[in-house]
C-alpha positions in Angstrom: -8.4 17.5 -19.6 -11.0 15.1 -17.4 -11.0 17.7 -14.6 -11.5 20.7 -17.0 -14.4 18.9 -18.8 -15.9 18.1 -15.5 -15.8 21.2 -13.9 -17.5 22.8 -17.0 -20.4 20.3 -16.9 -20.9 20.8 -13.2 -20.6 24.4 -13.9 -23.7 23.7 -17.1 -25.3 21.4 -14.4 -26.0 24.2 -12.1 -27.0 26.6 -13.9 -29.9 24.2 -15.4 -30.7 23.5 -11.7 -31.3 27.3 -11.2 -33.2 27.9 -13.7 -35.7 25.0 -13.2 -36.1 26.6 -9.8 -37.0 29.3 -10.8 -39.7 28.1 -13.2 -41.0 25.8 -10.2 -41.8 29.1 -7.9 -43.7 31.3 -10.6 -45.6 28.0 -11.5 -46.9 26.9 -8.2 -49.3 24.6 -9.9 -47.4 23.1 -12.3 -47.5 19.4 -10.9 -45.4 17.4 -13.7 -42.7 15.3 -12.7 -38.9 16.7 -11.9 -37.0 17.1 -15.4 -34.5 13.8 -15.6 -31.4 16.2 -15.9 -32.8 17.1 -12.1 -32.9 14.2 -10.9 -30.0 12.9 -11.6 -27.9 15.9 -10.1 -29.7 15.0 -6.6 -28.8 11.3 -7.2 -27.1 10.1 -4.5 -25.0 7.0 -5.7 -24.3 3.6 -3.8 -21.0 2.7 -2.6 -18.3 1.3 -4.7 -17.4 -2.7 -4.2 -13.8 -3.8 -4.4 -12.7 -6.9 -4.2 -9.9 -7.9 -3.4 -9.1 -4.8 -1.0 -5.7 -6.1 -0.4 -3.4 -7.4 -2.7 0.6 -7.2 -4.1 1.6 -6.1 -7.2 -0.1 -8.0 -10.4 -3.2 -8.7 -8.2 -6.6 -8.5 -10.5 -8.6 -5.9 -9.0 -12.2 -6.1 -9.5 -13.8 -2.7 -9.1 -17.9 -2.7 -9.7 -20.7 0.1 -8.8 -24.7 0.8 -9.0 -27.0 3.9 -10.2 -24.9 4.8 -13.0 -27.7 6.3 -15.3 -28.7 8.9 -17.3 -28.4 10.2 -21.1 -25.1 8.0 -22.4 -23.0 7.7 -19.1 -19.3 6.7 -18.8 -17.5 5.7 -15.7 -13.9 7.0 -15.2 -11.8 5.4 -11.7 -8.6 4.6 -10.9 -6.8 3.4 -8.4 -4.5 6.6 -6.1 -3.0 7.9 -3.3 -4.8 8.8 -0.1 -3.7 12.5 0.0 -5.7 12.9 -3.8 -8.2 15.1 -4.5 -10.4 12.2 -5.5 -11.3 13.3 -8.8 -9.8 10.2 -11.1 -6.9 11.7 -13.2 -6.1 13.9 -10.9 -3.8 15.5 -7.9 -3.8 11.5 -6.6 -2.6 9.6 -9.3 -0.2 7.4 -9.1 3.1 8.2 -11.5 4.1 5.9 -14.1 0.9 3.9 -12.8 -0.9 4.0 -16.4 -2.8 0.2 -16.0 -4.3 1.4 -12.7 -7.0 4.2 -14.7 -10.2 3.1 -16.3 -12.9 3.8 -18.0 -16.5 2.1 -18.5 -19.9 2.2 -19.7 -23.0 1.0 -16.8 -25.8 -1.1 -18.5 -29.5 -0.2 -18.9 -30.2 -0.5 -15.2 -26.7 1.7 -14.2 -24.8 -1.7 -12.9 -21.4 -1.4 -14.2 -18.3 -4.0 -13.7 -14.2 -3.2 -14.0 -11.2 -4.5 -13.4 -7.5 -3.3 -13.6 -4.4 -5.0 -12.3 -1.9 -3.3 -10.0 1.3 -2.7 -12.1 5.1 -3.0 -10.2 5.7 0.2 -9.6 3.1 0.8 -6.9 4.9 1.3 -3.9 3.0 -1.1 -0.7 1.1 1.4 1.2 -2.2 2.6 1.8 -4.6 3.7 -1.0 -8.1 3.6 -2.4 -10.6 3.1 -5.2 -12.2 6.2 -6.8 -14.9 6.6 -9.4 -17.1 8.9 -11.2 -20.5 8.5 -13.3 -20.5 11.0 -15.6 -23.9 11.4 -18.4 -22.8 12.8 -21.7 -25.0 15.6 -21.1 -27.0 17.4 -18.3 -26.0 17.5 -14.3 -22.7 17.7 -12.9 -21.0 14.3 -12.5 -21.8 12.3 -9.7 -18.9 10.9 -7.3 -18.9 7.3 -5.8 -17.7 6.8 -2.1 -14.1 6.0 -2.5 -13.1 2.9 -1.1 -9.6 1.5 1.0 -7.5 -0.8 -1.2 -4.3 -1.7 0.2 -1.1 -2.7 -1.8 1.2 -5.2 -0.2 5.0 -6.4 -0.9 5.6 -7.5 -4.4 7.6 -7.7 -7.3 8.6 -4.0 -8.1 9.9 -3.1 -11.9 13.6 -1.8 -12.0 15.3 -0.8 -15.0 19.2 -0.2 -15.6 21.2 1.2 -18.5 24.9 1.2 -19.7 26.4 3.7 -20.1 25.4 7.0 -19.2 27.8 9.4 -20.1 29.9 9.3 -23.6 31.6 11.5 -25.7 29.8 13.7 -28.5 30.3 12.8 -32.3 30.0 9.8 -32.0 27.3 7.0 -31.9 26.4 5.7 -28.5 24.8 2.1 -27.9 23.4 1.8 -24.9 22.9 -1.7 -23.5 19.3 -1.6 -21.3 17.3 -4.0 -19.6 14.8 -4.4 -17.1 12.3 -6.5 -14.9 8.6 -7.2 -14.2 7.2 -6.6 -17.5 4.4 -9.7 -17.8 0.9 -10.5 -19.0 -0.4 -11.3 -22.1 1.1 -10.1 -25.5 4.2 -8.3 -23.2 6.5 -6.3 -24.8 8.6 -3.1 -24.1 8.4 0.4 -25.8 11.4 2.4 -25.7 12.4 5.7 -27.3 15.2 8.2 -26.3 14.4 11.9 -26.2 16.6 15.2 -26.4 15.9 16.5 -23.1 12.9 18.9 -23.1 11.4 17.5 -26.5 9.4 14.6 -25.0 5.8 16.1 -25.1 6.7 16.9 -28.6 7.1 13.8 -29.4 10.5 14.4 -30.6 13.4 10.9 -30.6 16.7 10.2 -32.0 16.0 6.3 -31.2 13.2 3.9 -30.6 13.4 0.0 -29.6 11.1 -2.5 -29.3 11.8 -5.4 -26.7 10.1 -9.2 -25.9 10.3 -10.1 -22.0 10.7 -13.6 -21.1 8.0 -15.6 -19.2 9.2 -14.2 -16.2 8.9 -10.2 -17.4 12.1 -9.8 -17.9 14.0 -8.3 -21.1 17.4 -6.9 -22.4 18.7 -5.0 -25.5 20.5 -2.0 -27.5 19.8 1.1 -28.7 22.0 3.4 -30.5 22.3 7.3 -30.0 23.3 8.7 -33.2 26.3 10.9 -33.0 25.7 14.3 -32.5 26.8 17.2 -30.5 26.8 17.9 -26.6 23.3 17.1 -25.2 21.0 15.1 -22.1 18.7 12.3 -23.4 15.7 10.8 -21.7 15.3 7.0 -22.4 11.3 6.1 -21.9 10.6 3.1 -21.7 6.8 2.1 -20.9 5.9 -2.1 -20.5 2.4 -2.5 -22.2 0.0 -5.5 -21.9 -2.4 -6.7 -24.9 -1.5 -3.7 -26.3 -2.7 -1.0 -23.3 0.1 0.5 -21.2 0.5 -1.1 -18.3 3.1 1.0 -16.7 6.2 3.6 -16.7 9.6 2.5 -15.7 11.1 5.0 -13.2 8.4 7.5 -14.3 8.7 11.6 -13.6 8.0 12.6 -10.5 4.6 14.8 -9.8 7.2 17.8 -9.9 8.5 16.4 -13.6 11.7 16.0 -12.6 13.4 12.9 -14.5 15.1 10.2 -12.1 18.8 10.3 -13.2 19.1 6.5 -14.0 17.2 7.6 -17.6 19.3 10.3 -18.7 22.3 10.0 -21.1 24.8 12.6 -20.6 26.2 13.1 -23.9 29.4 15.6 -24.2 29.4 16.5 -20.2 28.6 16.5 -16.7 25.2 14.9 -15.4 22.3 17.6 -14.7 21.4 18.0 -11.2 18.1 15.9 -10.6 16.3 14.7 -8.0 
């Protein structure tokens, strides 16, 4: 949705551009200032800070930028992978990764401050800061530098479940737990899916679990009996209420990880 609304603005943002050009040659003595929406589109926007640039899993990242203006702007960044497109939300993001987006609003003069904190299931490697200022209406949304940020060793999340195949017609508990789920007002999300119905928002079963000081939590759900099918357990760690992160999330080909599904009735899928 971000990307589709961005391209038609930089579509709308052109077009405007055009046509004040064309205004500017048949008027040649017209001397009044540039039009704001103008300006802005050639506005050329100063590089991102981020501090720190390095740091391991729950590190506080402090992301800020300059020259954010126009009519009601927004800034959207996030934290991805190197081989992104750039564009926050898109081809770079990082799955399962949810705490690592963000979204702002610059002050009167453009100055605009952010942070987000790198959830466990960022792998260490290379990656970097990206960011967009985006006014509510007018020119085409204008792209910050992006910036290195490197992710070091760490605690990672892990998750496990018990069991994973059963018989059908009858009720299944499963016995779950999982790591690395901390910060303030913690808590666990979990809901189990027929496979397939998850965008629907479709479940048979939902749990909610407290981690200990440390992140860590344990618990049971129950599959109601039913006939042969493949559930999906999702379980997503949230912080003050925002989610933080996905546990063993889809890959970018939406193929589930087989440590979430529940055979009922059969045979394991083939996944990746």
């Amino acid at each position: 949705m971000l990307r589709s609304v961005l391209a038609a603005r930089c579509a709308l943002g052109l077009l405007a551009a055009l046509a004040m050009a064309a205004s500017a040659c048949g008027r040649a003595d017209d001397l009044s200032p540039p039009a704001p929406a103008a300006e802005a589109a050639a506005q050329q926007l100063p590089p991102l800070v981020v501090s720190p640039t390095e740091g391991a899993p729950f590190t506080a990242v402090i992301v800020s930028g300059t020259g954010c203006t126009g009519r009601s702007p927004s800034v959207a960044g996030e934290l991805e992978r190197l081989e992104g497109d750039s564009a926050p939300g898109g081809t770079g993001a990082i799955p399962g990764a949810s705490g690592v987006f963000f979204t702002t609003t610059p002050d009167a003069t453009g100055s605009w401050t952010h942070s987000f904190t790198v959830p466990p299931v960022v792998a260490p490697g290379q990656y970097r800061v990206v960011a967009q200022c985006a006014p509510e209406t007018g020119p085409q949304p204008a792209a910050y530098s992006p910036q290195p940020s490197e992710v070091s060793m760490g605690d990672s999340a892990s998750m496990s479940l018990s069991p994973r195949q059963a018989p059908a017609g009858v009720d299944v508990v499963v016995d779950i737990s999982g790591t690395s789920c901390r910060g303030t007002a913690s808590q666990v999300d979990l809901q189990v899916h027929p496979v397939g119905s998850e965008e629907g928002g479709e479940f048979v079963a939902s749990a909610v679990f407290t981690p200990d000081g440390e992140g860590s939590w344990a618990g049971r759900v129950t599959i109601p009996a039913g006939p042969a099918a493949t559930y999906v357990v999702g379980v997503v760690c949230t912080i003050g209420g925002q989610q933080f992160f996905i546990y063993l999330p889809a890959s970018d080909t939406g193929s589930v990880p087989s440590a979430r599904l529940v055979q009922i009735g059969g045979g394991l899928p083939p996944t990746r």
